[in-house]
PyMOL CGO cylinders between C-alpha atoms (Angstrom):
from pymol import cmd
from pymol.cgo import CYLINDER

trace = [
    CYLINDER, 17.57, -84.07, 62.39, 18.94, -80.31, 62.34, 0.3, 1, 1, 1, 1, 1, 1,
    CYLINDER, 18.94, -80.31, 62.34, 16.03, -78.89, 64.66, 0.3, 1, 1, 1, 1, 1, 1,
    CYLINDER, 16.03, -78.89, 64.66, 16.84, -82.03, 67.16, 0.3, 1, 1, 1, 1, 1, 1,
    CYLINDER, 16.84, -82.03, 67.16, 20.52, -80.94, 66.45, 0.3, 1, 1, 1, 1, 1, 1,
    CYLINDER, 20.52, -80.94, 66.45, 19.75, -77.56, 67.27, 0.3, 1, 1, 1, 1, 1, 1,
    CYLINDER, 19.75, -77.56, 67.27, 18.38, -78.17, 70.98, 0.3, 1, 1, 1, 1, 1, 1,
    CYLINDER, 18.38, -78.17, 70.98, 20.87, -81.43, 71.67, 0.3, 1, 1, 1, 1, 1, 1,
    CYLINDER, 20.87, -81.43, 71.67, 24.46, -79.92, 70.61, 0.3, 1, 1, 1, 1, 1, 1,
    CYLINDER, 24.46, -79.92, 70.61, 24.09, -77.15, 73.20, 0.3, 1, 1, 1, 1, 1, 1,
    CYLINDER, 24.09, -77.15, 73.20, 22.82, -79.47, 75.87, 0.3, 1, 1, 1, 1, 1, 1,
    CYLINDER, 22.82, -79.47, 75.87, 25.36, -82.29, 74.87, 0.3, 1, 1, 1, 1, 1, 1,
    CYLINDER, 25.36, -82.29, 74.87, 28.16, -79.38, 74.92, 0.3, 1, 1, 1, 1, 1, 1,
    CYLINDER, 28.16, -79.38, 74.92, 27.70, -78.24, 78.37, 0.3, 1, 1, 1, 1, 1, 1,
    CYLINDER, 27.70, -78.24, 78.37, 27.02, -81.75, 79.95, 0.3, 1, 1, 1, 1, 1, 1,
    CYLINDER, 27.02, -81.75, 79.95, 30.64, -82.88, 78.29, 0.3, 1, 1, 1, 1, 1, 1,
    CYLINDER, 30.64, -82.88, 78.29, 32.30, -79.70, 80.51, 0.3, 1, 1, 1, 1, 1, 1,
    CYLINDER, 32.30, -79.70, 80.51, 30.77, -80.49, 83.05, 0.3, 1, 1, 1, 1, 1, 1,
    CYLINDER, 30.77, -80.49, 83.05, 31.13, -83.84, 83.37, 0.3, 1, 1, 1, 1, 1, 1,
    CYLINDER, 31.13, -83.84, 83.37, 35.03, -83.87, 82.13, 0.3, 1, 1, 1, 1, 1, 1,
    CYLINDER, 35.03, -83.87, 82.13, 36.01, -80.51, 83.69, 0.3, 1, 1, 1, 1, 1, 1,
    CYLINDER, 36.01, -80.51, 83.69, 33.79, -79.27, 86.19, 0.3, 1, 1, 1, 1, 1, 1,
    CYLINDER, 33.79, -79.27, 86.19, 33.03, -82.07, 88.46, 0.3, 1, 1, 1, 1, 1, 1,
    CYLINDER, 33.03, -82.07, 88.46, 36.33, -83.79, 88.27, 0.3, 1, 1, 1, 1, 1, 1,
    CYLINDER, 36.33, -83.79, 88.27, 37.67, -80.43, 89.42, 0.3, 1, 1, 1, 1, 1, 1,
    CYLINDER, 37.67, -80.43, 89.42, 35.68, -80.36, 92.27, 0.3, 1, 1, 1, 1, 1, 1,
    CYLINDER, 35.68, -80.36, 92.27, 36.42, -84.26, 92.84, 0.3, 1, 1, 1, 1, 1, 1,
    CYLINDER, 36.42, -84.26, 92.84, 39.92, -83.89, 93.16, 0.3, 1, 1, 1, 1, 1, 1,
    CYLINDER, 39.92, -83.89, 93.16, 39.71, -80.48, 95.07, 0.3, 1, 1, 1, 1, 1, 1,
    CYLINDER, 39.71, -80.48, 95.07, 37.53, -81.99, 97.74, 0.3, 1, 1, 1, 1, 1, 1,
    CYLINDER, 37.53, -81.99, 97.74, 39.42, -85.27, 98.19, 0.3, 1, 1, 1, 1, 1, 1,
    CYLINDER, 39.42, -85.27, 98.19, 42.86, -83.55, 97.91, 0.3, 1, 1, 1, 1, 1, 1,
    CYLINDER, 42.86, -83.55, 97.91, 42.86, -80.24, 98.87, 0.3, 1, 1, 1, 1, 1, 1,
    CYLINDER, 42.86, -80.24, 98.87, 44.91, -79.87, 95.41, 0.3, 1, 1, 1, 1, 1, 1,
    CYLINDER, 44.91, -79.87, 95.41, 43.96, -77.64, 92.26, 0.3, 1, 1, 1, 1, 1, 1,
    CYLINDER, 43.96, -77.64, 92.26, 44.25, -79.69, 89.22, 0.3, 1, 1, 1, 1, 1, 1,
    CYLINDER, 44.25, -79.69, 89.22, 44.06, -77.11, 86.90, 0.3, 1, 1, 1, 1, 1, 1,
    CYLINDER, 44.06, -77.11, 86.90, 47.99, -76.28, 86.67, 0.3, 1, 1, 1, 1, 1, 1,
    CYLINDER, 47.99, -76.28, 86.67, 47.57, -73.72, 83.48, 0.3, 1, 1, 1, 1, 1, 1,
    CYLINDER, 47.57, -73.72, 83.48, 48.14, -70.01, 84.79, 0.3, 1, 1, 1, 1, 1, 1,
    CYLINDER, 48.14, -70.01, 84.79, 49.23, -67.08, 83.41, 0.3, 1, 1, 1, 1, 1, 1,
    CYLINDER, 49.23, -67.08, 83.41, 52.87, -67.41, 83.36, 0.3, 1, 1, 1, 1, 1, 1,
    CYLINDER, 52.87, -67.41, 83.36, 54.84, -66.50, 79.81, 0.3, 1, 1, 1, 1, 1, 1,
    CYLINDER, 54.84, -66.50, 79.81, 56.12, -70.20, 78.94, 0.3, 1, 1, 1, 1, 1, 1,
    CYLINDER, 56.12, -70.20, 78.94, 55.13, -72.85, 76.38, 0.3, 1, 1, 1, 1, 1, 1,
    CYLINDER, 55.13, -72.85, 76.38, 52.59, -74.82, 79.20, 0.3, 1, 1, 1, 1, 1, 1,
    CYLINDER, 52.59, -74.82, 79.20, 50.33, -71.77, 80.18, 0.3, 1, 1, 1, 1, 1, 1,
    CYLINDER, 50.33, -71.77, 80.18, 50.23, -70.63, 76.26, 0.3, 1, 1, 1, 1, 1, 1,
    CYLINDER, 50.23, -70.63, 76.26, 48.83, -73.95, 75.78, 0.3, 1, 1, 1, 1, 1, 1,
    CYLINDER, 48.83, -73.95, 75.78, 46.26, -73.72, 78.37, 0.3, 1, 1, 1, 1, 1, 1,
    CYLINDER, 46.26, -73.72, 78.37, 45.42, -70.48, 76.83, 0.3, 1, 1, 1, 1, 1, 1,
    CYLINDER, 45.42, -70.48, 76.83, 45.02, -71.57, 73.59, 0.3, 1, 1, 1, 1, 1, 1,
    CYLINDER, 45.02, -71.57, 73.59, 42.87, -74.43, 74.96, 0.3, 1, 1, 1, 1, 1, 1,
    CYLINDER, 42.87, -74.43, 74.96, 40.49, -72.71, 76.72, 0.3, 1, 1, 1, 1, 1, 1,
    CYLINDER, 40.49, -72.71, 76.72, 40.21, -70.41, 73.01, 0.3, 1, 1, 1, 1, 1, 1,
    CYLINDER, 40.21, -70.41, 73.01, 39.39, -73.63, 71.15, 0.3, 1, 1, 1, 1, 1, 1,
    CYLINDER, 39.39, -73.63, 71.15, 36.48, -74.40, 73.66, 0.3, 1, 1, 1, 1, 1, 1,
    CYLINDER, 36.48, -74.40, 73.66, 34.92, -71.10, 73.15, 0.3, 1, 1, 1, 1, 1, 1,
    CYLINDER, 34.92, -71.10, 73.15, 35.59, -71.29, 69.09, 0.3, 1, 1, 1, 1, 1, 1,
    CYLINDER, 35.59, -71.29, 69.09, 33.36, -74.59, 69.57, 0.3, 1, 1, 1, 1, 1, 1,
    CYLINDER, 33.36, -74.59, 69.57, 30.63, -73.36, 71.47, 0.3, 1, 1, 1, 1, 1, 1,
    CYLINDER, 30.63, -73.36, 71.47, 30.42, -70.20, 68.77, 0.3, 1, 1, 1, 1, 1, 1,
    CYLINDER, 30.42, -70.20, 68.77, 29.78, -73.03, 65.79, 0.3, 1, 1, 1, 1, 1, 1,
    CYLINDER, 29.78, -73.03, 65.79, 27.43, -74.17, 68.23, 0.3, 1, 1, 1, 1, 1, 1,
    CYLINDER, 27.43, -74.17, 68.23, 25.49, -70.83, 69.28, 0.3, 1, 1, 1, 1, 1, 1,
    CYLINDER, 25.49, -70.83, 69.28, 25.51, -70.16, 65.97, 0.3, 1, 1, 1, 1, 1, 1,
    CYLINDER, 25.51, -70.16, 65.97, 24.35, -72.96, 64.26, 0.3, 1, 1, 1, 1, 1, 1,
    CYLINDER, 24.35, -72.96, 64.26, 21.23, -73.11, 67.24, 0.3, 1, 1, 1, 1, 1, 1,
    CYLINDER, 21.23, -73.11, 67.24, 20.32, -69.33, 67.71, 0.3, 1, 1, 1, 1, 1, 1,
    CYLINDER, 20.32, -69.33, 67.71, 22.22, -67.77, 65.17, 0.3, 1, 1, 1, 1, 1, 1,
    CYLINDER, 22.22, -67.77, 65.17, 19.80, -68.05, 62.02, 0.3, 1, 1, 1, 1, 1, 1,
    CYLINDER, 19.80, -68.05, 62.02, 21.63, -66.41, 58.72, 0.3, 1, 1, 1, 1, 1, 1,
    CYLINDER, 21.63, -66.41, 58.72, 24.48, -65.70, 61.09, 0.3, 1, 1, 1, 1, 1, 1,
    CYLINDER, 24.48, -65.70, 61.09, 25.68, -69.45, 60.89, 0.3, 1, 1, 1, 1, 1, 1,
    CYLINDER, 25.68, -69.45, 60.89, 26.62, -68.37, 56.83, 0.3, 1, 1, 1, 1, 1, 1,
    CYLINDER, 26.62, -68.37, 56.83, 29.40, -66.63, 58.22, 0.3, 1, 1, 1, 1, 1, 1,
    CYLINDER, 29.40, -66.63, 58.22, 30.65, -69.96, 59.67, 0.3, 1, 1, 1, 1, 1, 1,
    CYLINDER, 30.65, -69.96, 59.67, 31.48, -71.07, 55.96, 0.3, 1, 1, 1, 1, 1, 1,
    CYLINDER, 31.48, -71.07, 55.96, 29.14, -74.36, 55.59, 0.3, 1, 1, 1, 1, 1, 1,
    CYLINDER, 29.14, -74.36, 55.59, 30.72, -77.12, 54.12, 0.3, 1, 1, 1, 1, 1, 1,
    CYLINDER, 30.72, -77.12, 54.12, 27.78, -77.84, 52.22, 0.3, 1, 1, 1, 1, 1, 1,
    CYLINDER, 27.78, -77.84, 52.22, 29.06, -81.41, 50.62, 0.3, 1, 1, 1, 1, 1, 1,
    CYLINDER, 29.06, -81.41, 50.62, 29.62, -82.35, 53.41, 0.3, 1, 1, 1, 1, 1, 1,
    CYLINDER, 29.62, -82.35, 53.41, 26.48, -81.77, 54.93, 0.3, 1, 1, 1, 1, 1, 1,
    CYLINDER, 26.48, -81.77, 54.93, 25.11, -85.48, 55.05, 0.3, 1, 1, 1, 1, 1, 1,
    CYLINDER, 25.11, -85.48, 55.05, 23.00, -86.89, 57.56, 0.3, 1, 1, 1, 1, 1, 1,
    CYLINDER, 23.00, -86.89, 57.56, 25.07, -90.57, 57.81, 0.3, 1, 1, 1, 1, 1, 1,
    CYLINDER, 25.07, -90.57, 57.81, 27.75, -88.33, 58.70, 0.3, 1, 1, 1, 1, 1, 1,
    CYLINDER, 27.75, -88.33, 58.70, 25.83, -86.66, 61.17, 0.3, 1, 1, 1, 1, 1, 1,
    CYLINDER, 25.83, -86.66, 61.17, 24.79, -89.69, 62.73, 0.3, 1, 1, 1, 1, 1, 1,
    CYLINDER, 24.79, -89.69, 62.73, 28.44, -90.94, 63.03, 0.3, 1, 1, 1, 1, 1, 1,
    CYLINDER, 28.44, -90.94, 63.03, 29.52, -87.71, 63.98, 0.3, 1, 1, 1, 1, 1, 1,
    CYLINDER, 29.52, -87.71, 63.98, 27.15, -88.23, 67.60, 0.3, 1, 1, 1, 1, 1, 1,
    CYLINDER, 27.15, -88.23, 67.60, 27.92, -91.83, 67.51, 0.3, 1, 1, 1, 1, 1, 1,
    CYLINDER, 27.92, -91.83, 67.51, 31.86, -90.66, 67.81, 0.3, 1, 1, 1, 1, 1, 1,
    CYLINDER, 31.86, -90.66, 67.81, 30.57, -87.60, 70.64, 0.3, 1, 1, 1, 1, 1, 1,
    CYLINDER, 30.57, -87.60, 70.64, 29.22, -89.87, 72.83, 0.3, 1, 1, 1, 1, 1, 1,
    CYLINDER, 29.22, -89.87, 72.83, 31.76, -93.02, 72.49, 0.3, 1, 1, 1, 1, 1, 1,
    CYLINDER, 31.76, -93.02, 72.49, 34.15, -89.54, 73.12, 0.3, 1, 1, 1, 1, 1, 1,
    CYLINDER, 34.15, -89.54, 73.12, 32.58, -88.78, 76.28, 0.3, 1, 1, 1, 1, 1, 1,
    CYLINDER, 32.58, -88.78, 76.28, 32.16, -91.95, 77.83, 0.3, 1, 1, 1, 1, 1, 1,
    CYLINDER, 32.16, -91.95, 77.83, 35.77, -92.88, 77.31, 0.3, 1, 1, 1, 1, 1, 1,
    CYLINDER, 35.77, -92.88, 77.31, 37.34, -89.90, 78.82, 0.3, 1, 1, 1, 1, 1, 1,
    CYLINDER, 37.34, -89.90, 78.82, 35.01, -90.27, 81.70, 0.3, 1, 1, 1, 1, 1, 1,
    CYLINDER, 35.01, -90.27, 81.70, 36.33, -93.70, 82.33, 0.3, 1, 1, 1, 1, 1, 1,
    CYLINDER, 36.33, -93.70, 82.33, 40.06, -92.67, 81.67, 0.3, 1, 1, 1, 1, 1, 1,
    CYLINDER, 40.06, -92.67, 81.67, 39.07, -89.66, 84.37, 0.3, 1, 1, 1, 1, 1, 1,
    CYLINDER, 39.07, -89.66, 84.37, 37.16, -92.30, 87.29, 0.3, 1, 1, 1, 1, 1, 1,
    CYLINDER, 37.16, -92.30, 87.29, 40.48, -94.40, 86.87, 0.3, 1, 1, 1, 1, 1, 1,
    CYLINDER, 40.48, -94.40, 86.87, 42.82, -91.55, 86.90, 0.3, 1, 1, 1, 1, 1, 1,
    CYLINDER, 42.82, -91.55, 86.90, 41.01, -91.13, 90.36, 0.3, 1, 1, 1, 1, 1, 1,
    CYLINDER, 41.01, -91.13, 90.36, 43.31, -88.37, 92.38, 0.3, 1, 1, 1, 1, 1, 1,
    CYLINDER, 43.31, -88.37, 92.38, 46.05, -88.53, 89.94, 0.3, 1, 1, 1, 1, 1, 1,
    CYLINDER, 46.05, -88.53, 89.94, 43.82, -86.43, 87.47, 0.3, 1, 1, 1, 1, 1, 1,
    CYLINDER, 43.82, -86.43, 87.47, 45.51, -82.79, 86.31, 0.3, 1, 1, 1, 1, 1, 1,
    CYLINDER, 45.51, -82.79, 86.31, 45.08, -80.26, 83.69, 0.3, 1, 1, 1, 1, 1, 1,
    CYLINDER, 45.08, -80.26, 83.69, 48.48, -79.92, 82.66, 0.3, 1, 1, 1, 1, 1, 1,
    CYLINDER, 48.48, -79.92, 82.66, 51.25, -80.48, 84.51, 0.3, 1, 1, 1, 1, 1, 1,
    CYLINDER, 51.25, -80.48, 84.51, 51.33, -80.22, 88.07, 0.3, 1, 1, 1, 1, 1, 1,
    CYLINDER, 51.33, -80.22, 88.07, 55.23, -79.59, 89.37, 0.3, 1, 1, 1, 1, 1, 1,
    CYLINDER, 55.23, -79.59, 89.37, 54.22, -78.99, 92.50, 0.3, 1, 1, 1, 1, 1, 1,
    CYLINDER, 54.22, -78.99, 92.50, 53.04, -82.83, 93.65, 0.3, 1, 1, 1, 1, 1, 1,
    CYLINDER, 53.04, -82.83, 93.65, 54.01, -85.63, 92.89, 0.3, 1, 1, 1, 1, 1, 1,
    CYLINDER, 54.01, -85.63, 92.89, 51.17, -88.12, 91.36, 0.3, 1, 1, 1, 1, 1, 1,
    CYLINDER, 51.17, -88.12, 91.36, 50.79, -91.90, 90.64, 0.3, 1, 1, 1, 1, 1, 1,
    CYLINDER, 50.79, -91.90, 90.64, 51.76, -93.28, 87.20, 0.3, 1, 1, 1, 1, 1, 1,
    CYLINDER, 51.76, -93.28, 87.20, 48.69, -94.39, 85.96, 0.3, 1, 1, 1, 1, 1, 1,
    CYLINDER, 48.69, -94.39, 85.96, 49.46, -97.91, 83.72, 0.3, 1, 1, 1, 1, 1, 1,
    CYLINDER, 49.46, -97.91, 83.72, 46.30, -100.27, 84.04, 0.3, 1, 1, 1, 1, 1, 1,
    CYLINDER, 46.30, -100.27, 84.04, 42.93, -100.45, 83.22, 0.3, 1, 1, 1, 1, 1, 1,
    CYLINDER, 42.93, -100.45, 83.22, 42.34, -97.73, 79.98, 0.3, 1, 1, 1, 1, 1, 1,
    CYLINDER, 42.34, -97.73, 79.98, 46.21, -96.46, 80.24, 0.3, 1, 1, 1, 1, 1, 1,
    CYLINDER, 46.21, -96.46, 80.24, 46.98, -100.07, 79.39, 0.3, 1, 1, 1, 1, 1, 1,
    CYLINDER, 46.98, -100.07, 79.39, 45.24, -99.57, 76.01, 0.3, 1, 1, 1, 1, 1, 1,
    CYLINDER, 45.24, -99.57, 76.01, 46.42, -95.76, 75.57, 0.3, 1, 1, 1, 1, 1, 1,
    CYLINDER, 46.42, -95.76, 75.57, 48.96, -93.52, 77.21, 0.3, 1, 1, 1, 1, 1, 1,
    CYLINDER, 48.96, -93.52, 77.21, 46.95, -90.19, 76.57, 0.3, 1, 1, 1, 1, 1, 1,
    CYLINDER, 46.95, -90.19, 76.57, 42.81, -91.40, 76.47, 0.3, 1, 1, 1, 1, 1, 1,
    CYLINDER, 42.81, -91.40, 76.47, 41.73, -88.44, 77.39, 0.3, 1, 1, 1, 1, 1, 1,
    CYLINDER, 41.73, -88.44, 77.39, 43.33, -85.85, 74.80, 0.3, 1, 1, 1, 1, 1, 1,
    CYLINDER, 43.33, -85.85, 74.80, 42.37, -89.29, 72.54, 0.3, 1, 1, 1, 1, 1, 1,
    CYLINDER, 42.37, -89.29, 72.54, 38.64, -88.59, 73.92, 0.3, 1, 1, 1, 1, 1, 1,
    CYLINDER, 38.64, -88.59, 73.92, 38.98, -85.32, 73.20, 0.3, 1, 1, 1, 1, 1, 1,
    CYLINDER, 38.98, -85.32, 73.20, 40.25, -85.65, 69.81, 0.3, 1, 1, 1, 1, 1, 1,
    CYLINDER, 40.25, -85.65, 69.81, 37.51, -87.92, 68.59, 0.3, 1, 1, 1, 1, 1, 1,
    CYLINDER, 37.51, -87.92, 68.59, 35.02, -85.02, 70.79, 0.3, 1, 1, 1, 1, 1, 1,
    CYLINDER, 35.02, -85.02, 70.79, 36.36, -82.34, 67.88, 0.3, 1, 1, 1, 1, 1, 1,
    CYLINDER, 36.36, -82.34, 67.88, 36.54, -84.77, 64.87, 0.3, 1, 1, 1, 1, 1, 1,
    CYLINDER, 36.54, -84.77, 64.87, 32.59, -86.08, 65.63, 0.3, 1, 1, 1, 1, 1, 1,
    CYLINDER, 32.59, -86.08, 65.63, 31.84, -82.43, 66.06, 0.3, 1, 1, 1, 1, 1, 1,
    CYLINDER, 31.84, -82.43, 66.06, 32.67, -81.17, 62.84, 0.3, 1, 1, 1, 1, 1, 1,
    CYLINDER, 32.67, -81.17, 62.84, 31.40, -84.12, 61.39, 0.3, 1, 1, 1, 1, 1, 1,
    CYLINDER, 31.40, -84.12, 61.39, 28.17, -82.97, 62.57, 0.3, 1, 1, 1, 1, 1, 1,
    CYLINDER, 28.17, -82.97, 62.57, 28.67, -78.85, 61.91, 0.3, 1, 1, 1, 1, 1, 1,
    CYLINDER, 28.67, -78.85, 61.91, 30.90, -79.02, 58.84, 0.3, 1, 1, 1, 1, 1, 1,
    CYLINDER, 30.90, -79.02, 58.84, 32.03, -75.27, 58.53, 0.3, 1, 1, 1, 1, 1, 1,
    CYLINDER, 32.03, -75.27, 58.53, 35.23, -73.83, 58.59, 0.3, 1, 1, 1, 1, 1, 1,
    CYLINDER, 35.23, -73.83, 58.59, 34.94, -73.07, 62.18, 0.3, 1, 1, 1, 1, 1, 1,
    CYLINDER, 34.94, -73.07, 62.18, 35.03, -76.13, 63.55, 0.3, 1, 1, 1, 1, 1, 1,
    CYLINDER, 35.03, -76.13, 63.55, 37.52, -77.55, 61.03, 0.3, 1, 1, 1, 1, 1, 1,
    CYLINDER, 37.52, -77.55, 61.03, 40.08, -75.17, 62.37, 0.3, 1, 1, 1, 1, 1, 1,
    CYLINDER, 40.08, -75.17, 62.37, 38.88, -75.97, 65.51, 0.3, 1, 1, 1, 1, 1, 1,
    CYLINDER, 38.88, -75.97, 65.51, 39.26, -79.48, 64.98, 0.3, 1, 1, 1, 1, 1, 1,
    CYLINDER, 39.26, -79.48, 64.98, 42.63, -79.55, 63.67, 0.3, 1, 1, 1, 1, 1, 1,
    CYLINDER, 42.63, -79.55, 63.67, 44.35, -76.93, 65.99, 0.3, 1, 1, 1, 1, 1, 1,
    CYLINDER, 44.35, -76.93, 65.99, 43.14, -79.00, 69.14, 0.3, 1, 1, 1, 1, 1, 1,
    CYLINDER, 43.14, -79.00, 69.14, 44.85, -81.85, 67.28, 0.3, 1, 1, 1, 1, 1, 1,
    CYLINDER, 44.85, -81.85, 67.28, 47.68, -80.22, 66.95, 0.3, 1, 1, 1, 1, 1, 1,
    CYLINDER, 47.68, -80.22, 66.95, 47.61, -78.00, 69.89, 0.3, 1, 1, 1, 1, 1, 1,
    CYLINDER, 47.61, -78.00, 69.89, 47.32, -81.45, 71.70, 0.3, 1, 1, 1, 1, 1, 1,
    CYLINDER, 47.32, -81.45, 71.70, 50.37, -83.20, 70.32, 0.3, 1, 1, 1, 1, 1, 1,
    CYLINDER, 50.37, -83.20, 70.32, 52.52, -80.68, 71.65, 0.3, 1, 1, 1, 1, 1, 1,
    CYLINDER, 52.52, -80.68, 71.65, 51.07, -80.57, 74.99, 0.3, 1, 1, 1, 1, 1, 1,
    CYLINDER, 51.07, -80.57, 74.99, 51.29, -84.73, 75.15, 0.3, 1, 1, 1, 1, 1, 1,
    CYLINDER, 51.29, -84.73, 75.15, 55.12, -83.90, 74.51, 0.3, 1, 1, 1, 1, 1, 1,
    CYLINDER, 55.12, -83.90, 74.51, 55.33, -81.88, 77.24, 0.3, 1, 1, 1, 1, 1, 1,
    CYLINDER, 55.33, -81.88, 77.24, 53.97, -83.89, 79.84, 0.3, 1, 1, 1, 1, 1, 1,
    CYLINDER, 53.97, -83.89, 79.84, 56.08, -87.41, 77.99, 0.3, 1, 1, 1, 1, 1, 1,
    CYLINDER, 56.08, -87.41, 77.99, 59.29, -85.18, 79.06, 0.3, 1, 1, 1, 1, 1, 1,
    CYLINDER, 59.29, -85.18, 79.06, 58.03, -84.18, 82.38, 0.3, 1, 1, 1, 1, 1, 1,
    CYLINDER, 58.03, -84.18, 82.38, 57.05, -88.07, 83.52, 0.3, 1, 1, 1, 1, 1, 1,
    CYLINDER, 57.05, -88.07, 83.52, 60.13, -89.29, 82.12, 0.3, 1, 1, 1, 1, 1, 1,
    CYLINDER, 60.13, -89.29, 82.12, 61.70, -86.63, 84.95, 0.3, 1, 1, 1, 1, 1, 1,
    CYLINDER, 61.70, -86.63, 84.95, 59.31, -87.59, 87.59, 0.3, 1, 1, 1, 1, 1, 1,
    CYLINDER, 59.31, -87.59, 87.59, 58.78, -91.34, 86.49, 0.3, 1, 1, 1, 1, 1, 1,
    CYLINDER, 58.78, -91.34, 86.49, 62.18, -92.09, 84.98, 0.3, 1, 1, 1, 1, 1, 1,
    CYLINDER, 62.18, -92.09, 84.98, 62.48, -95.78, 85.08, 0.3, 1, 1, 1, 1, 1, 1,
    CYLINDER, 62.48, -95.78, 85.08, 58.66, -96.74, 85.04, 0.3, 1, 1, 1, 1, 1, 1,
    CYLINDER, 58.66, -96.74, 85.04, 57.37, -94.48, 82.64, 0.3, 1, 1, 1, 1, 1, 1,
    CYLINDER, 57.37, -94.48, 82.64, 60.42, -95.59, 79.73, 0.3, 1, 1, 1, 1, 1, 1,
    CYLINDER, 60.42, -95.59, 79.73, 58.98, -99.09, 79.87, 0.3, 1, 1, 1, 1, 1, 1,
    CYLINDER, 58.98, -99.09, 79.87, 55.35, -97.75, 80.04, 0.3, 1, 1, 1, 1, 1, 1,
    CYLINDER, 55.35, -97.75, 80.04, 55.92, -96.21, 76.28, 0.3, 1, 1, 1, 1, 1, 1,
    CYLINDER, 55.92, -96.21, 76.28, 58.17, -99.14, 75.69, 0.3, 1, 1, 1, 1, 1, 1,
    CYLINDER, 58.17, -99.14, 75.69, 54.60, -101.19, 76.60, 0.3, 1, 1, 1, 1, 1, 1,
    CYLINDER, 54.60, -101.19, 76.60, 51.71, -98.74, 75.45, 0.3, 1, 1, 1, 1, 1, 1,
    CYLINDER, 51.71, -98.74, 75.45, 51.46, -96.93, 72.63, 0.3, 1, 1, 1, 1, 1, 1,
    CYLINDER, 51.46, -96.93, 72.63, 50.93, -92.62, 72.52, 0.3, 1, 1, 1, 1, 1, 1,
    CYLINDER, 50.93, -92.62, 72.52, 46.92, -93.00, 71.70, 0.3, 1, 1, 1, 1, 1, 1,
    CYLINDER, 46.92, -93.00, 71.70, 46.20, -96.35, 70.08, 0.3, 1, 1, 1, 1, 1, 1,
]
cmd.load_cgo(trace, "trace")
């Protein structure tokens, strides 16, 4: 399990930007003209988020280089070694996987309305049906579970932090955008949460 775990993580961990970030990105450019990444460089609480975002990403491909290439250097990681157990491994790619597939559907029916962050600058459709009728926020859901099966997999104290300040880091950011929709969505979007719960 750990050598196939040692070729697959960094595969798996460039296919899931790629295929949640990268191509939608170019999607949405192509068929809109519009940049859906909003998060600049401005000094307010939405581009620190996107900041801290992008730091999380790196912290997880770190565990990940580390625990492939990094031979003694993973030690430094701080191994949780009780918790080192291959069922949880296996659950840990079951939840990866489930992860990726369910933000990519949340994405396809997002369709032109997809941003990262909040985009001020044009107006997009309130998305209620299909996944959004199950969860208001699948993809930070998707992304949560992404973290969660991660460390399940690489139990060190790297990707707990990781796991828990996307969590958190997340929760604000979902409160963020709630307020902005409720400005841009004011009537529709009060009896959406009225309907549809935050993730579940």
């Amino acid at each position: 399990m750990e050598h196939f775990l040692k070729i697959y993580l960094p595969v798996y961990l460039l296919l899931y930007l790629l295929v949640t970030f990268v191509i939608p990105t170019y999607r949405t450019y192509k068929q809109t003209g519009i940049n859906p990444v909003t998060f600049g460089n401005r000094d307010n609480a939405h581009d620190y988020i996107g900041f801290v975002m992008k730091f999380l990403i790196v912290l997880l491909f770190v565990a990940v280089v580390l625990f492939s290439f990094g031979g003694n250097w993973y030690y430094y990681s701080v191994p949780v070694a009780y918790l080192e157990k291959e069922y949880l491994k296996i659950i840990g790619l079951f939840l990866i996987h489930i992860a990726l597939l369910w933000v990519m559907l949340a994405q396809y029916q997002m369709q032109n309305s997809w941003r990262i962050g909040i985009d001020e600058n044009h107006k997009t459709e309130l998305r209620t049906s299909g996944i959004f009728g199950i969860s208001r926020n699948p993809i930070f859901l998707g992304m949560i579970i992404s973290v969660l099966g991660l460390f399940m997999i690489l139990p060190n104290a790297l990707t707990f932090f990781t796991a828990l300040a996307t969590y958190f880091i997340i929760q604000v950011q979902i409160r963020l955008e709630e307020d902005f929709l409720t400005t841009q969505h004011p009537t529709d979007y009060l009896k959406y949460k009225q309907k549809v719960k935050r993730f579940l």
